[in-house]
N, C-alpha and C positions, 0 to 999 in steps of 0.2 A: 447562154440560157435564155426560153421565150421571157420577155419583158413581163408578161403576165404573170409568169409564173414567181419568175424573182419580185415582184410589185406584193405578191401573197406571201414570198416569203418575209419579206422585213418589214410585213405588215405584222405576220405572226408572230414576228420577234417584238416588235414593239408593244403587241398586245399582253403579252407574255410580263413582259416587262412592267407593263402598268398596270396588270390584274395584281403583281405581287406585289407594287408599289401599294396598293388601293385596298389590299385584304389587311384583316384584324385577325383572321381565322385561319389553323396551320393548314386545313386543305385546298383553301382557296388559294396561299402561299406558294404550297408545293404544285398544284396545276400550274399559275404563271411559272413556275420552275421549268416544268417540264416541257409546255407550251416552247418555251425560249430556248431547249435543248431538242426539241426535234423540228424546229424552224432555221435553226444554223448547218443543222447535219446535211442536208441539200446543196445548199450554199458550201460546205467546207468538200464534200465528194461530185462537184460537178464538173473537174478535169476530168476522173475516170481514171490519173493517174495511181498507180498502185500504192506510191507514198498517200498520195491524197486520201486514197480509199483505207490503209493501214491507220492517219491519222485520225478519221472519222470513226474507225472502230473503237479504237483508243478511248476517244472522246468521250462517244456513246456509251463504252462499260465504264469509262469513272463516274460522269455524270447520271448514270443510273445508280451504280455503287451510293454515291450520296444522296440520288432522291431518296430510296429506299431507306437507306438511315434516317433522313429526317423525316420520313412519312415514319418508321416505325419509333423514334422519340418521340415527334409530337401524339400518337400512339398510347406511349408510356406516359406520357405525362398527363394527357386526359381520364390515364386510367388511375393514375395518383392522385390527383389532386381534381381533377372533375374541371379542370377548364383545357376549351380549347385556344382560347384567346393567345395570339401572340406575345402580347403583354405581361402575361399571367405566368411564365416558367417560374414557378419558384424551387422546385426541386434542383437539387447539385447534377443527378445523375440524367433527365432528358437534357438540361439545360447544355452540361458535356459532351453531349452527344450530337447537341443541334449545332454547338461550334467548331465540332469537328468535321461535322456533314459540310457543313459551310466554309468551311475551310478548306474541304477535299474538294468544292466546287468553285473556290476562284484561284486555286494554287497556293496553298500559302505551306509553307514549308514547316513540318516534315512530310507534309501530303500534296509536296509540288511534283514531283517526278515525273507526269505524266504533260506535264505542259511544253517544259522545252520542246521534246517530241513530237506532240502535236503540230505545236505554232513552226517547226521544220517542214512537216508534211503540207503547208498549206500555201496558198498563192498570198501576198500581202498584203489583198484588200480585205480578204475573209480575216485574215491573222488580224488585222483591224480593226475588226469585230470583236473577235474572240477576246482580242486585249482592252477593248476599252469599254463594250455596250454590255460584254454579258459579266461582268462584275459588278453591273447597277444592281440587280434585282438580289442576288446572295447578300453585296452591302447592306441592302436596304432592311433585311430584315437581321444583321448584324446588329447593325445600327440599335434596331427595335427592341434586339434580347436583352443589350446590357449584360451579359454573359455575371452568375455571380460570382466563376473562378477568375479572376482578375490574376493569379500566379498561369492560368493556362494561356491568358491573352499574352501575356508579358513573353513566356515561354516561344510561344508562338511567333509574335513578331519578335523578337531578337534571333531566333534560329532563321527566320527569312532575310533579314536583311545581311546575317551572315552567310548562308547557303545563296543569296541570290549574288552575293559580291564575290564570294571563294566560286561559286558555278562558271561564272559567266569569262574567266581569267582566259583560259584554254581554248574559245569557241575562235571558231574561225567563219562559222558561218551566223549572217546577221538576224536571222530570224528565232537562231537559238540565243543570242546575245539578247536581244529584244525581251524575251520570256524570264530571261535570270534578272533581267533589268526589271522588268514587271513583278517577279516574286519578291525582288529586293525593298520596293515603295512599296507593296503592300504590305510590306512587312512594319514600314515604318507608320503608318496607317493605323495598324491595328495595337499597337505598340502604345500610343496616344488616345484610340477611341475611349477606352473607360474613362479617362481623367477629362476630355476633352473633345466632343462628339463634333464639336462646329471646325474646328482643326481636322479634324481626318475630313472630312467634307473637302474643306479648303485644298486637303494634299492632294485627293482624289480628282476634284476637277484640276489640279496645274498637272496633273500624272496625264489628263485623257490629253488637254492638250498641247504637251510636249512630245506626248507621243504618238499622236496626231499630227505632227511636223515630221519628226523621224521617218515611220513608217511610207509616209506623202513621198519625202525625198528619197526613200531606197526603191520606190514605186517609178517617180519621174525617171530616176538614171538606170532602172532596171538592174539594178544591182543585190544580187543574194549570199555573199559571199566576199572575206577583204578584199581580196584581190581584185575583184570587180568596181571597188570602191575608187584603185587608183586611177580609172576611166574618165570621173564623172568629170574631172575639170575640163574636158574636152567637149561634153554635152551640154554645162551648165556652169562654166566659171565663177557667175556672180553669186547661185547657191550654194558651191563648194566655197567660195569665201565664206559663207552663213551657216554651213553646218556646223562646224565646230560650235558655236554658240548656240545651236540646241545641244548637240553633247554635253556640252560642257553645263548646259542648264540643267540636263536631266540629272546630272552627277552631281549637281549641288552648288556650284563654284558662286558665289558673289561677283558683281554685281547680277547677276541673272534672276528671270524668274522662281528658277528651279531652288534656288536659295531660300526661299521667303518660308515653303512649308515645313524644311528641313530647323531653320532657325528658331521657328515658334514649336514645334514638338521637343526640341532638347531645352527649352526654355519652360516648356509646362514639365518635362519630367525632371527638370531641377527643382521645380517649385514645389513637387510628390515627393521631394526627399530621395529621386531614385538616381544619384546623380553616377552611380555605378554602372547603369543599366543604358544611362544617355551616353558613356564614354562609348563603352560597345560601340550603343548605336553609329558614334560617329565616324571608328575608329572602320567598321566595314564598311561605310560610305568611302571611303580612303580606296577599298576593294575594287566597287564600282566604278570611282572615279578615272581605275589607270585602265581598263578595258576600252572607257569613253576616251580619253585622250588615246589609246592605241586606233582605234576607231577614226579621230582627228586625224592623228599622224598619217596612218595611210591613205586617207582623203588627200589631204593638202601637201605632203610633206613629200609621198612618194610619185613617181611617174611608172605606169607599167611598162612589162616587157616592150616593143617595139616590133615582135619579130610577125612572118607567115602566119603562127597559129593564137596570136595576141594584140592581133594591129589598133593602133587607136579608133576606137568608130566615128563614124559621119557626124559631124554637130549638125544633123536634121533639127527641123521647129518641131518641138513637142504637140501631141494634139491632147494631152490633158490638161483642163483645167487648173489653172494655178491660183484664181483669188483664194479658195479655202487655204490654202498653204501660204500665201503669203498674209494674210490673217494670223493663223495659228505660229507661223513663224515668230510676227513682228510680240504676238503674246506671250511666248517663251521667252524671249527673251529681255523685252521691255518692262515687265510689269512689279518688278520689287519696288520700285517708288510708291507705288497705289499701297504698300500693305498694311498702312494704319488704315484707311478708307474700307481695304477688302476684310479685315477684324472686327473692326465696328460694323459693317454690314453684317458679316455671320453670327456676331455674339449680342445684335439686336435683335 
């Protein structure tokens, strides 16, 4: 792609992103929406390949499916109550309707369907995107609603974190694993926002990056699929020593970083009395957990075929960039020691 032209486009995503960071007002909200859905769609159809171009359609009718819903709740609700203000939903019925719009646009399950599919069809820098930058701007006004069905949030994250750990069992390919993995934390996210808005925060950035390391390392070994997985020790021994501890971080394991936001969300929903609702939650992390160790195992554990149409590749020098990933690496999985430090910063 001309440099100019992808420089406009992640310019219009970011723009996007910080008009709905910066609005009070649902149409000022839903332009950055849309702004940030037709700035990626270039970016996700620029192989030309057919999956690519299938996933981009995809994309585009969900992502429109939900603008249009929340353009027509916030709609309804100015026409109820006379505010347009984001702040302002006090109705049951826009308020439901804005968390499900919102919720069909960053996957969260029963309105994820549409994402493993996508994030398949696409190369894994753009899947990169889709997974980590465009669930700022839907968060942010999450965030903002404070939804007042608090039995719909609950609903909600517990069927993701079990639809993301029961989904992702079967995949064989890594970009659909990536996506159940994705619906799975958001689920745990949203599960925690009502009682606790500076935690889902907290979960949200250790979610971009650990899975800003994963993503990095299927990217360096070229690998979209397990079996492609049993390669990398041949291209990069010392980060196939180091993948499993982001796996193993994403999944929750102690001592890891990935530990820290999992620990503090079943800790405030003991503290709600919901201690029914924290078992679940924990109980489909269990789910996640053995996809990621399957994931490990065949990383480290197996050797691929050897034969004519499977031979091991060339350990050529990489010509990507590796400081961001060894950065994001060493944050995965080093950072549970900082979490009284990183508490006290978000809940000052």
């Amino acid at each position: 792609m001309n440099p100019y032209i992808l420089a406009i486009l992640l310019f219009g995503l970011g723009l996007g992103t910080t008009i709905t960071f910066a609005s009070s007002h649902w149409l000022l909200a839903w332009m950055g929406l849309e702004m940030n859905t037709l700035a990626i769609i270039p970016l996700m159809a620029q192989h030309h390949h057919p999956r690519a171009v299938e996933a981009t359609t995809k994309y585009f009718l969900t992502q429109a499916t939900a603008a249009a819903t929340l353009l027509f709740a916030s709609v309804t609700n100015a026409w109820l109550t006379g505010q347009w203000e984001i702040q302002q939903i006090t109705h049951p019925l826009p308020s439901t309707m804005i968390t499900l719009a919102l919720a069909l646009k960053i996957g969260l399950a029963p309105l994820h369907a549409w994402l493993p599919e996508v994030l398949q069809g696409l190369d894994l820098t753009t899947g990169l995107i889709l997974s980590t930058w465009q669930k700022l701007a839907p968060f942010a006004l999450i965030l903002q609603l404070q939804p007042s069905s608090s039995t719909l949030l609950i609903i909600l994250g517990l069927s993701s974190t079990l639809i993301g750990g029961w989904g992702g069992l079967n995949q064989t390919q890594l970009r659909k694993i990536l996506a159940y993995s994705s619906i799975a934390h958001l689920g745990w996210m949203i599960l925690v926002l009502q009682f606790s808005p500076s935690i889902t925060l907290l979960t949200l950035l250790t979610y971009f990056i650990m899975t800003f390391s994963t993503f990095l390392v299927f990217k360096l070994n070229e690998s979209t699929n397990i079996n492609a997985l049993a390669t990398s020790w041949a291209k990069a021994p010392a980060l196939t020593a180091l993948m499993p501890l982001i796996l193993l971080s994403l999944g929750g394991l102690p001592p890891l970083t990935g530990f820290m936001p999992k620990w503090l969300i079943l800790q405030e929903l003991a503290k709600q009395g919901l201690a029914p609702t924290a078992t679940l939650a924990a109980l489909s992390a269990l789910l996640s957990l053995y996809f990621y160790l399957r994931l490990s195992y065949a990383m480290t554990l197996t050797i691929s075929p050897n034969n004519l149409t499977g031979s091991t590749p060339w350990r050529l020098p990489s010509t990507q960039p590796t400081y961001p990933l060894a950065t994001s690496t060493a944050m995965t999985i080093c950072l549970l020691p900082l979490t009284p430090a990183i508490s006290a910063l978000l809940t000052s």
